[in-house]
N, C-alpha and C positions, 0 to 999 in steps of 0.2 A: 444233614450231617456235613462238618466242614474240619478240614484239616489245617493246622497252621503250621506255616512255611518260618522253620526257628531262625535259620539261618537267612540272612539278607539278599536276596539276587540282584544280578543287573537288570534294567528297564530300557527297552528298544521304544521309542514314540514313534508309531506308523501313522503316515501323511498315506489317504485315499484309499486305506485296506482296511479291511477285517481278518484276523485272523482264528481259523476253529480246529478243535483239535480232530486229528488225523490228518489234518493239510499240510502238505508239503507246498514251500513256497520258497522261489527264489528273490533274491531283495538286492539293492542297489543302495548303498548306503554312504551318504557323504558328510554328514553330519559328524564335528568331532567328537561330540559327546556320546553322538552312537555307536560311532565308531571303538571310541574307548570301552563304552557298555559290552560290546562283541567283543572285543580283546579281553576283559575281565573274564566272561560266561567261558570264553578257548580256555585262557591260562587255569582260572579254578576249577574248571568240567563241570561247571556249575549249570542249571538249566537259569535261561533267558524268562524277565517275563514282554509278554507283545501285547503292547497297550495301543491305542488306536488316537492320535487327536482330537480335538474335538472341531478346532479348525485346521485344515489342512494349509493355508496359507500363514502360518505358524510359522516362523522359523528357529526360534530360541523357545519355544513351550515351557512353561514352568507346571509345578505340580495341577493346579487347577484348570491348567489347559488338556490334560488328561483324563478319559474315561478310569473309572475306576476297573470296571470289570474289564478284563483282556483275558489272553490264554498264555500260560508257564510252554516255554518251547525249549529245544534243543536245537543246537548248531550240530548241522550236521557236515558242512565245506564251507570254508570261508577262504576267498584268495583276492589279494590286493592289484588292482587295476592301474595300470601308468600314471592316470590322471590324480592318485591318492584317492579314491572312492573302493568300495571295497562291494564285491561281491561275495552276496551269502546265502547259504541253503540253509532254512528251517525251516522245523517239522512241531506242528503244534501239540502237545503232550494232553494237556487238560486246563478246565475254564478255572479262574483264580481270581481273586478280587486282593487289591492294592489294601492294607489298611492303613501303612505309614511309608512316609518318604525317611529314610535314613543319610541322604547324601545324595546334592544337588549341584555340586560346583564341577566337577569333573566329568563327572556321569550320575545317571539317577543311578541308586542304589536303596531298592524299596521290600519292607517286608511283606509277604503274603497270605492270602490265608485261602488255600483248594475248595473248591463246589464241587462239596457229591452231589454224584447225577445219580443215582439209586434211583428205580421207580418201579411201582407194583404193579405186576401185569395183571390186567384184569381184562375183559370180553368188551368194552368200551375202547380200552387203549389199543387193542389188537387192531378193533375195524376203521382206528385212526389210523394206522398203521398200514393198512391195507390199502386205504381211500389215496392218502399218499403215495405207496408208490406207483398206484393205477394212474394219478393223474400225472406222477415223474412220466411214468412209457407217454404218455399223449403229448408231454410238453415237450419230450426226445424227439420224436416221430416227426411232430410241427417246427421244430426248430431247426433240425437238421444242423447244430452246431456241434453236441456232442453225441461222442461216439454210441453207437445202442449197446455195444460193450455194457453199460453202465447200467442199464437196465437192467442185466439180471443180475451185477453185483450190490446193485439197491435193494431187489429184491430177494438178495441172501442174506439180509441182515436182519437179524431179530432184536436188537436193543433200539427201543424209541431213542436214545439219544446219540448214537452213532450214526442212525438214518438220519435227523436231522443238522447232525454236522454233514455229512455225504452229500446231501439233497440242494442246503442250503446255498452252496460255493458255486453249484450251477447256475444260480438264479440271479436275472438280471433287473436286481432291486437296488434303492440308495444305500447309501453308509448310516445312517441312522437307523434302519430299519434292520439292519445284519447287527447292529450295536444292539439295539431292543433283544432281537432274538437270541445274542448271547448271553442278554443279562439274565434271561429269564430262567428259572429256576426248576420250572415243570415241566417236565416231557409232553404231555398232552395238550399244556397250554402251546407249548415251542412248535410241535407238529401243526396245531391249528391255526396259529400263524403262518406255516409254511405252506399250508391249503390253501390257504387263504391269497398269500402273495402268488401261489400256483397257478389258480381256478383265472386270476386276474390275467395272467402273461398269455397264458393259455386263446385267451378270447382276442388278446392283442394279435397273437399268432394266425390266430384264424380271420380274424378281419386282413393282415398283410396276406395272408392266403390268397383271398377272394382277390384280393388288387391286382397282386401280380396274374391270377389269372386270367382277369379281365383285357390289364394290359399288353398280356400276351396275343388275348383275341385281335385287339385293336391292333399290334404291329402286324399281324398276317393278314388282319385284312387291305391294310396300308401297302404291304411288302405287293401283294398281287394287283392292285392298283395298280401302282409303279408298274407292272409288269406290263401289265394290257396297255397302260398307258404307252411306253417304250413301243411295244407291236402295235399301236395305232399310229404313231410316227414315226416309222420305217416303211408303214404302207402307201403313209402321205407322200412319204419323198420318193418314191419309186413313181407314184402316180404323178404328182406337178412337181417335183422340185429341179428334176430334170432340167427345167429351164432355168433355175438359176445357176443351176453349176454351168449353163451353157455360159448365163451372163457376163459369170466371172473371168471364163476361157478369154471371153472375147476383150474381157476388160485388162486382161497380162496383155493382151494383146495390140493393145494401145497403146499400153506403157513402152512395149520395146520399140515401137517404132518413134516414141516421142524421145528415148533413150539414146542417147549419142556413144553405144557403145563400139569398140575393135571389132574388127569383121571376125574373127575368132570366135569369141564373146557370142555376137548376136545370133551367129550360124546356130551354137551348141544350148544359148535360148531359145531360138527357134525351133529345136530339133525335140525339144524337152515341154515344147507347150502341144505339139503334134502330140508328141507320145501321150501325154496328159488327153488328150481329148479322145482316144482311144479306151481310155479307161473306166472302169467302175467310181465314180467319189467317195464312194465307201471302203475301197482295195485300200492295203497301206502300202501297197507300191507308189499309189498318187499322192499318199499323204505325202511321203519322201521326194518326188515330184516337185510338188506342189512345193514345200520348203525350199528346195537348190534354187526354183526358177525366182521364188520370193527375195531368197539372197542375191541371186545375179542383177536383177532388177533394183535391190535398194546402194547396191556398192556405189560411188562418186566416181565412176568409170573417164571421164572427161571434163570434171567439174574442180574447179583449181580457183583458190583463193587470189583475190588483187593482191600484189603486192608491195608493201609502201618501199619504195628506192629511196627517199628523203634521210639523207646522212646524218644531217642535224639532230631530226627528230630520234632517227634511230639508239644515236648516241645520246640525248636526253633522256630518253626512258630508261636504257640501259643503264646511266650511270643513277638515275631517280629510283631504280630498285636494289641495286648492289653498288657496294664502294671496293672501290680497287678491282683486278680480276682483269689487269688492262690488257693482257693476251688472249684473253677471250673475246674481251670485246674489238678485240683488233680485227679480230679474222673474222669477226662478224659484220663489221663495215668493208674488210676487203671483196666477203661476199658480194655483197648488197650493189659494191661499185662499181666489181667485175659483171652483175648481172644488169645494170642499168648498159654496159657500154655492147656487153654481147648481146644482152636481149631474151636469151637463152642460157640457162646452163643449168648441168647436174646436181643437186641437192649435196653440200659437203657431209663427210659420216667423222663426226668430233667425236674423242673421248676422252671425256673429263677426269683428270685421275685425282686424286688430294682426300686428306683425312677428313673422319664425320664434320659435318656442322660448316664446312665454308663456304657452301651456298651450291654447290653442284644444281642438287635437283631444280632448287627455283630457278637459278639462271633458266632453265628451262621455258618456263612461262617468263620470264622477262623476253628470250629472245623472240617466242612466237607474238607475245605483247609488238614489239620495235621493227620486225618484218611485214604482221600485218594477218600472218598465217594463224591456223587451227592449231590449237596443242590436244598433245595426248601421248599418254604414258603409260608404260610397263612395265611392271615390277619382278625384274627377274628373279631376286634373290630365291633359292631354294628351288628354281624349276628345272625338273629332268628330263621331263617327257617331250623327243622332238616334235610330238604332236599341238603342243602347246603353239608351239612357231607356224606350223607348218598342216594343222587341221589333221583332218581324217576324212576317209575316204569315205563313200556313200554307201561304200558295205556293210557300215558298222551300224549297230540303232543306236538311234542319236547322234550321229555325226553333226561335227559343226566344223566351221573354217578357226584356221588359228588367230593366234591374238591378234596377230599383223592387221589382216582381212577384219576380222572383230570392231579392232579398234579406228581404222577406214571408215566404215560403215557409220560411227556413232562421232568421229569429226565431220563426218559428209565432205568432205575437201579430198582429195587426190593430192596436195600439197603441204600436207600439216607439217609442224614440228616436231618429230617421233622420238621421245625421250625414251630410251631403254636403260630402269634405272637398275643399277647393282650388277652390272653383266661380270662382273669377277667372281659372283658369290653363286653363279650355275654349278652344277653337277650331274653328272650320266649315269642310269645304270639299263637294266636290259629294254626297255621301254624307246631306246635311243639317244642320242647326245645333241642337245638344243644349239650347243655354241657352234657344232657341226651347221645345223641349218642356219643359222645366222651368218655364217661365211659366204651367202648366196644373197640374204638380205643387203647385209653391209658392203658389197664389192659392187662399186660404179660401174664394173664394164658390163655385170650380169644383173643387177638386180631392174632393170627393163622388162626384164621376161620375168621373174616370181612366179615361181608355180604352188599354189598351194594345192595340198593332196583333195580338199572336199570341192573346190571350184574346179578344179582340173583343165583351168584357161590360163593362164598370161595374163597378168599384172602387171602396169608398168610402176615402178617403184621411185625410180629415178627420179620424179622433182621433189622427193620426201627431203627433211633437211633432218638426218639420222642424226642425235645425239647421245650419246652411250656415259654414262658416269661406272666408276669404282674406287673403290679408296686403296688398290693396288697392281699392278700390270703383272705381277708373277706369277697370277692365277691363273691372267689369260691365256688358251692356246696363240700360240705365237700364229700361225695362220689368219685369227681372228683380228691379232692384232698388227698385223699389216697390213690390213683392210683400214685400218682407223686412224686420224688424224688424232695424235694424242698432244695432248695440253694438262700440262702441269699446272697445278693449284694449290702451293701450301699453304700455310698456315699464316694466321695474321699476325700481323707485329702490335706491339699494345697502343701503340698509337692508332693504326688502323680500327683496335678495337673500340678504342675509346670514339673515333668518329662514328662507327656502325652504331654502338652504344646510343650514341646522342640524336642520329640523322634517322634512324630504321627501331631498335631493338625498344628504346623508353617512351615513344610515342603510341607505338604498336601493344606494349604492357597496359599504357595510362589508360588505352580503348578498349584493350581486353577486360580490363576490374574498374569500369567505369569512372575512372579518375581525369578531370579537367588539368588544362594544363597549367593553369596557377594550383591546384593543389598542391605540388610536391615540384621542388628543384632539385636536379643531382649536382651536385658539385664536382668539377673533372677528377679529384683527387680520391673521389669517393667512387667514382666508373672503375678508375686504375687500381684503388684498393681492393675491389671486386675482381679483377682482373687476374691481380697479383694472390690473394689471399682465399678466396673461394671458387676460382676456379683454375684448371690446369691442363688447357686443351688447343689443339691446334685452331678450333676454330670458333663460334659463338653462340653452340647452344645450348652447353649450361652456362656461359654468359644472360641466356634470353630469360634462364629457368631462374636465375637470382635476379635480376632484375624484377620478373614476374614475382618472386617472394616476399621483393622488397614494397612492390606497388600494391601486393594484397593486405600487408601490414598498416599500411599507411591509409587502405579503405576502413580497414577496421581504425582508425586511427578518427576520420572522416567520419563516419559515422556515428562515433559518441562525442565530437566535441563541433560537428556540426558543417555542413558542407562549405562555408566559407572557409575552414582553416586551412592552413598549409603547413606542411614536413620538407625541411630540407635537409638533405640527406649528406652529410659528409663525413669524411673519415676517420672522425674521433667519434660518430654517433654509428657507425656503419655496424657493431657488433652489437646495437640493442635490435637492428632490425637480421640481421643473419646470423647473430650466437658467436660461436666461438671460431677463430679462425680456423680454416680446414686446411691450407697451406702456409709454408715457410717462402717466405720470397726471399732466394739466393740462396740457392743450394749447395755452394761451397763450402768449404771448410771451415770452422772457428779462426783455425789456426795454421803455420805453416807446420807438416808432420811429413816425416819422412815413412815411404812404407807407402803412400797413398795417393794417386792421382786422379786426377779428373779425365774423363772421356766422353765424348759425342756418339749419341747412338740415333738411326732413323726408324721410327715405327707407324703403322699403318696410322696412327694419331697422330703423326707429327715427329718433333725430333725432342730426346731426352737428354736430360745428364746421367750420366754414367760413372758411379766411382769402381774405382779397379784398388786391391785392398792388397799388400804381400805383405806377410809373417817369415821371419826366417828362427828358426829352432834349431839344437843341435839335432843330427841324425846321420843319414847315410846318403842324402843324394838323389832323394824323393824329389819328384818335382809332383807337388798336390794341387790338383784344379776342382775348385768347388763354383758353385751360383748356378746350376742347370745352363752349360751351355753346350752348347751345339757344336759338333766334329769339327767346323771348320776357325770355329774360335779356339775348341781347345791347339789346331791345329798351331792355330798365331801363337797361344801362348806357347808352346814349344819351341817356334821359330824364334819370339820373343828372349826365351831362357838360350839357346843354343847363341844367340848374336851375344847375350850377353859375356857368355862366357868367353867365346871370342874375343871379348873387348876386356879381358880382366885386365891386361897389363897396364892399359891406358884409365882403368877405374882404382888402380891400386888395390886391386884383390888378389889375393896368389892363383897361382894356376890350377891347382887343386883345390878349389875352394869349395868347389859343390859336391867333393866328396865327403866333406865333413857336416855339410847341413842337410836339411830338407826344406823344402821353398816351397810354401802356401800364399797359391794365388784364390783370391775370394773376390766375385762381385756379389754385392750387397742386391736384397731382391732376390734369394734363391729360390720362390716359386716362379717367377715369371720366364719362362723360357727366354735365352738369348742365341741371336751367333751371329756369324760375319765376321770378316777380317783388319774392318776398319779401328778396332781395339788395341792394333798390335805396338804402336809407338805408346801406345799409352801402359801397356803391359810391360813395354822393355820401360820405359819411365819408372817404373813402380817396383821394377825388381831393382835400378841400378839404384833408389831410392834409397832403400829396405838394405841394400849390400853395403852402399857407402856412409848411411846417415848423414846424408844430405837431404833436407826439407824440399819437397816440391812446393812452389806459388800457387798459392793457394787460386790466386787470381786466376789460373791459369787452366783452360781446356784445348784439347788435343785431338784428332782423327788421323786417320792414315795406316793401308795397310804397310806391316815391314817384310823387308828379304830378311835374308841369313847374311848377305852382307850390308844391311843398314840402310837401302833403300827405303823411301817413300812412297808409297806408291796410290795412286790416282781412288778416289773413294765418291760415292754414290750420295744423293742427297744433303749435298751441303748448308745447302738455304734452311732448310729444315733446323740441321744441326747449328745453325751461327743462329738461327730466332730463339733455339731453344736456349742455348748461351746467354742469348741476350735476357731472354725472363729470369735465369736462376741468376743473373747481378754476376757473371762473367766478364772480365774487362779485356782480356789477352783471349786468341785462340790460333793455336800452331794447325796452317794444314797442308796439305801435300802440293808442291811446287804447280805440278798437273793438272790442279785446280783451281788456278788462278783465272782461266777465265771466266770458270761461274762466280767468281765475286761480285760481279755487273746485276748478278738477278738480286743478290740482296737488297733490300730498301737502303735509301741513302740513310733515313734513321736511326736504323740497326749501327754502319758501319761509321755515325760517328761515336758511336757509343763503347763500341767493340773496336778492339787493335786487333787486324788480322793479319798475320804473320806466315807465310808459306815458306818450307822445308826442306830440302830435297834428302837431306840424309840424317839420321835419328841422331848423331852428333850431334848439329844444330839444336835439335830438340832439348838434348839435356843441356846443352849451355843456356839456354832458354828456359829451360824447367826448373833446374835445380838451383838453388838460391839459397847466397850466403847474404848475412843484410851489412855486415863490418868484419874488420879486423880482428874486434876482441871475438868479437861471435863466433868466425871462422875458428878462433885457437880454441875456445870451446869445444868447439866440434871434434875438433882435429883428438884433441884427448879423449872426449867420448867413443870419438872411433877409434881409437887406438883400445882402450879399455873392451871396448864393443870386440875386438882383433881377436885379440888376447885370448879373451874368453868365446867365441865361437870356432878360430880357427889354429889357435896354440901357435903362432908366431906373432912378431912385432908388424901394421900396414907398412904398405910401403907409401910412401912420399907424394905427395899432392899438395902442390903452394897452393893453389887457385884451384875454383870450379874451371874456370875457362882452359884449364889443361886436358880436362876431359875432351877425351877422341882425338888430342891434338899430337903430334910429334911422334905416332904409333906406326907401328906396319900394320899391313893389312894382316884381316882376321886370321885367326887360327884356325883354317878352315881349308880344307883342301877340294878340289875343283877337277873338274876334269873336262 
């Protein structure tokens, strides 16, 4: 007997399942059409049917790729997953066979027709029934997968075809053979099939039985082996081995005396190879022994590299691995001259300061390269522990010496070049403070004696040649850093880069992606395009990384048109090998605008441009500071607005003028944090800008902190700030009188490129800044400001012939003093 299903249902196609009714099953469904199928069965409350593939590697199945018999189910939870796939609970109702597909393009929509399972109990089907679930308990028992729970719920079931839906989901048989046993129509046949797949598993069970038994005996007989084994060599070494631990006693023994150590040193190895011969070689007192006297004995106690004095050579290699850097390499020949005339002298402690990428760490190995010495480096960044520095004591298990002593050991030299790289980027917490221990490393007059906590002797330190790098001094404790020779390194000029480019970074590429050097020519114009347009950095290692980009392109390039050709690379072709520009080269202005100036700012990369942006609105006398900066900028801006005000009479603004407006100062960039006070002529620029509609030059960038009476005053990182001028196509730069001697450090390239103009009072600055280009233009102006007047401040301006009146023929500010 079979029922038909009038109404249409949705059709689920299951990849590697069967599904039988009374099974609850969760489902993972990503398929759109199945997806849709389960949204249809939710919305109508319609039951599911759950058809099976026929191949599971399917992925768009059409009608003939499906079993006809399945089971009709219900959704009992469905909840949609982040990823769009959908997780779903169903419960299989009863077995159903497909007889037509009604709707195939969105989702199957197929009619049905139910399989009664009716079947007449008779004295045959019973002891099927029986045999079944006698051999379920045997296959539970042996498999130890599922629960024995399930035993007596199998054996509370009296309908043959519920048993073998029940029975069937535990058994681990293929998908065709769970498809056979759904299609089948008779209880008795269905049972005897499932005996059948039972009787089989069953023997499988019992043969894995017997194995792991076996295997069982075999590791205990193995495990006790080992054992006796183990206690028959403890016996042996108790009985001869004695004499090799003697051997070995005698063999440290050798070593210290061939060992040209401090009399320190020797006494507390000597004292520690006694105590060792007293011992069991089995105690782990000796084992800990035995390590200290192995480290005392491997250290370069006395053992110091030749050192090459030859200036020339010195200077050849140094300049054959790095271009420019001529302060480093200065004080490295002064070294070198000073130690040829004395004979002797102290190891200098450098610290390299300058933004990522302009050669810090490798200088490193250049310079132990052109002295002659051992290199070896450490990499501070992120270390807290002053144990790191400074070891641990022999108390602890596992003790070792610190990195200093470590990394001795694995130069073998008493004289290396000890590169400590990133010493700005340490931090402390309860474990102890490293830069603390390094105040003993780094200091010429102590670090002779070095005491590390695991040696617990005297190191002499002193002919090490300490080089320390960071990419800023703010971080360091000041302590540390008057211990250290510091040496500024900023940023290259594009000319520098373009030599690095050509002499070090394209050669280095062409070896790294196998490229000869007739494959590919860069043309200078195409180095500087790179320069200018994909990268934005003080120094040149995403310079090295587009380069590298450009040299991989060009193997691929090589490769299909054949090893003879060649690519030459220049700046009208330079964006089919690196895409779309990633920078604007010359960050100035379009245009001349009033409201807007330029400003020099220094950061741990180098130095930036800086616009400084003011709005003036009608209000009440707000002074608005936006762009995330820092107390001591907004600090400037205040002092900024307060001069200004001071100075209305001479800007032609009424005296009450900021009581009728609000004054929005904005630097562009408001996530990047800013501060410092070197903004503040550029901020009183930008408000008298904004107040008078007069254009700032565009041309034009600025530094310098201000007073409240108009001073200039002395600002930090200049070099930085005039290279960064120079990249963004800056021609003018205004900066504080005070800093007219570091003009010397700038490249002479830079400063024929760049007008540099020093200040002493923010007057100067706006007769410099603010820029009228003629006559008619000015009277322009002059009405716009006056229109401009009118309507922010409800009186007529007052009277300005010329910019150049600005700050001139005034009294001093309006500002009282005491």
């Amino acid at each position: 007997m079979s029922s038909k299903e009038n109404n249409p249902v949705p059709l689920l196609a299951l990849r590697d399942i069967i599904i039988f009714p009374q099974m609850v099953v969760p489902l993972f469904v990503g398929r759109e059409k199945s997806v849709r199928a389960l949204e249809e069965a939710e919305r109508q409350k319609k039951p599911i049917m759950l058809a099976a593939q026929r191949d599971a590697k399917t992925h768009h199945p059409g009608p003939e790729d499906i079993f006809d018999v399945g089971t009709l189910g219900e959704v009992m939870q469905m909840m949609k997953l982040a990823d769009g796939t959908v997780k779903v609970l169903v419960e299989g109702k009863k077995r159903a066979k497909i007889e037509r597909f009604v709707e195939t393009e969105e989702f199957f929509l197929v009619e049905v027709e139910e399989l009664a399972e009716g079947a007449e109990m008779n004295a045959e089907l019973k002891a099927l029934m029986r045999s079944v679930q006698s051999s379920f308990e045997s296959y539970v028992k042996l498999g130890k997968k599922i629960s024995p729970e399930m035993i007596h719920q199998v054996n509370a079931i009296d309908d043959p075809f519920r048993l073998a839906d029940a029975i069937i989901v535990h058994l681990n048989i293929k998908l065709d053979e769970k498809q056979d046993i759904l299609e089948t129509n008779s209880a008795s046949e269905r049972l005897e099939k499932i005996y059948t797949h039972m009787k089989s598993e069953i023997e499988i069970l019992q043969v894995e039985k017997r194995i792991r038994t076996r295997v069982k005996k075999q590791m205990e007989k193995t495990q006790k082996e080992y054992y006796l084994n183990e206690q028959m060599r403890a016996i042996q070494k108790e009985l001869g081995e004695k004499d090799d631990f003697r051997n070995e006693i005698q063999e440290l023994e050798e070593k210290l005396k061939a060992k040209g150590m401090p009399e320190e040193a020797h006494k507390k190895t000597e004292n520690e190879i006694r105590k060792l011969k007293m011992m069991s070689p089995m105690s782990a007192e000796a084992t800990v022994v035995r390590n200290y006297v192995d480290w005392m004995l491997s250290l370069p106690w006395n053992e110091f590299s030749e050192e090459k004095l030859d200036l020339s050579e010195a200077e050849g290699i140094l300049d054959e691995d790095h271009f420019g850097l001529f302060k480093v390499k200065e004080r490295i020949l002064e070294y070198l001259a000073v130690h040829k005339l004395v004979g002797k002298i102290k190891g200098p402690i450098l610290c390299l300061v300058g933004p990522p990428g302009v050669g810090k760490t490798s200088l490193g190995k250049s310079i132990a390269r052109s002295t002659g010495r051992e290199f070896v480096r450490i990499a501070l960044g992120g270390v807290r522990d002053e144990a790191e520095i400074r070891g641990h004591r022999r108390t602890y298990i596992g003790a070792l010496p610190g990195k200093i002593i470590q990394s001795l050991k694995r130069a073998g030299k008493s004289n290396p070049v000890f590169l400590l790289d990133e010493v700005d980027k340490m931090s402390a917490d309860f474990r102890g403070d490293p830069s603390s221990a390094l105040l003993e490393v780094l200091d010429p007059e102590q670090n002779d004696t070095f005491g590390d906590h695991y040696l617990d002797v005297d190191y002499d330190l002193s002919r090490i040649m300490f080089i320390t790098t960071a990419n800023t001094i703010s971080t360091i404790p000041r302590p540390l850093l008057d211990r250290m020779e510091v040496i500024q390194i900023a940023g290259y000029t594009e000319l520098e880069k373009l030599q690095i480019a050509k002499k070090y970074l394209i050669p280095k590429a062409c070896e790294k992606n196998g490229l000869k050097e007739e494959n590919v020519h860069f043309e200078d114009d195409s180095i500087l395009g790179m320069v200018r347009h994909y990268t934005r950095e003080a120094g040149v290692r995403s310079l090295e990384r587009t380069v590298s980009s450009v040299c991989r392109k060009v193997a691929v390039s090589i490769v299909k048109n054949g090893e003879d050709s060649t690519e030459t690379i220049t700046l009208e072709n330079l964006d089919k090998f690196l895409g779309v520009r990633k920078f604007k080269y010359g960050q100035q202005e379009s245009e001349n605008v009033s409201g807007s100036a330029t400003g020099l700012a220094w950061t741990e990369l180098g130095g930036e441009l800086l616009t400084i942006e003011v709005a003036i609105v009608h209000g009440k006398g707000r002074l608005i500071i936006t762009g995330k900066l820092g107390d001591v900028m907004q600090e400037s801006a205040q002092a900024a607005m307060m001069y200004v005000r001071s100075r209305a009479t001479s800007l032609g603004l009424p005296k009450d003028f900021y009581s009728k407006v609000d004054i929005h100062i904005h630097v562009p960039e408001g996530a990047i944090p800013k501060d410092g006070p070197s903004a503040g002529v550029t901020m009183v620029t930008a408000i008298a800008s904004a107040l008078t509609g007069i254009p700032v030059d565009r041309n034009i960038a600025m530094t310098g902190e201000v007073t409240l009476r108009g001073r200039v005053l002395q600002i930090g990182g200049l070099k930085e700030k005039i290279l960064a001028a120079h990249r963004g196509g800056i021609t003018r730069v205004l900066i504080p009188k005070e800093n007219e001697k570091d003009i010397e450090e700038i490249p002479t390239s830079v400063r024929e490129n760049v007008e540099i103009i020093s200040v002493a009072h923010v007057d100067e600055v706006l007769r410099e800044a603010l820029i009228v280009q003629d006559h008619e233009h000015f009277t322009e102006l002059l009405e716009k400001r006056k229109r401009r007047y009118d309507d922010l401040f409800g009186q007529p301006a007052m009277d300005i012939t010329t910019t150049s009146q600005l700050g001139q023929d005034v009294e001093e500010p309006d500002v009282v003093t005491h």
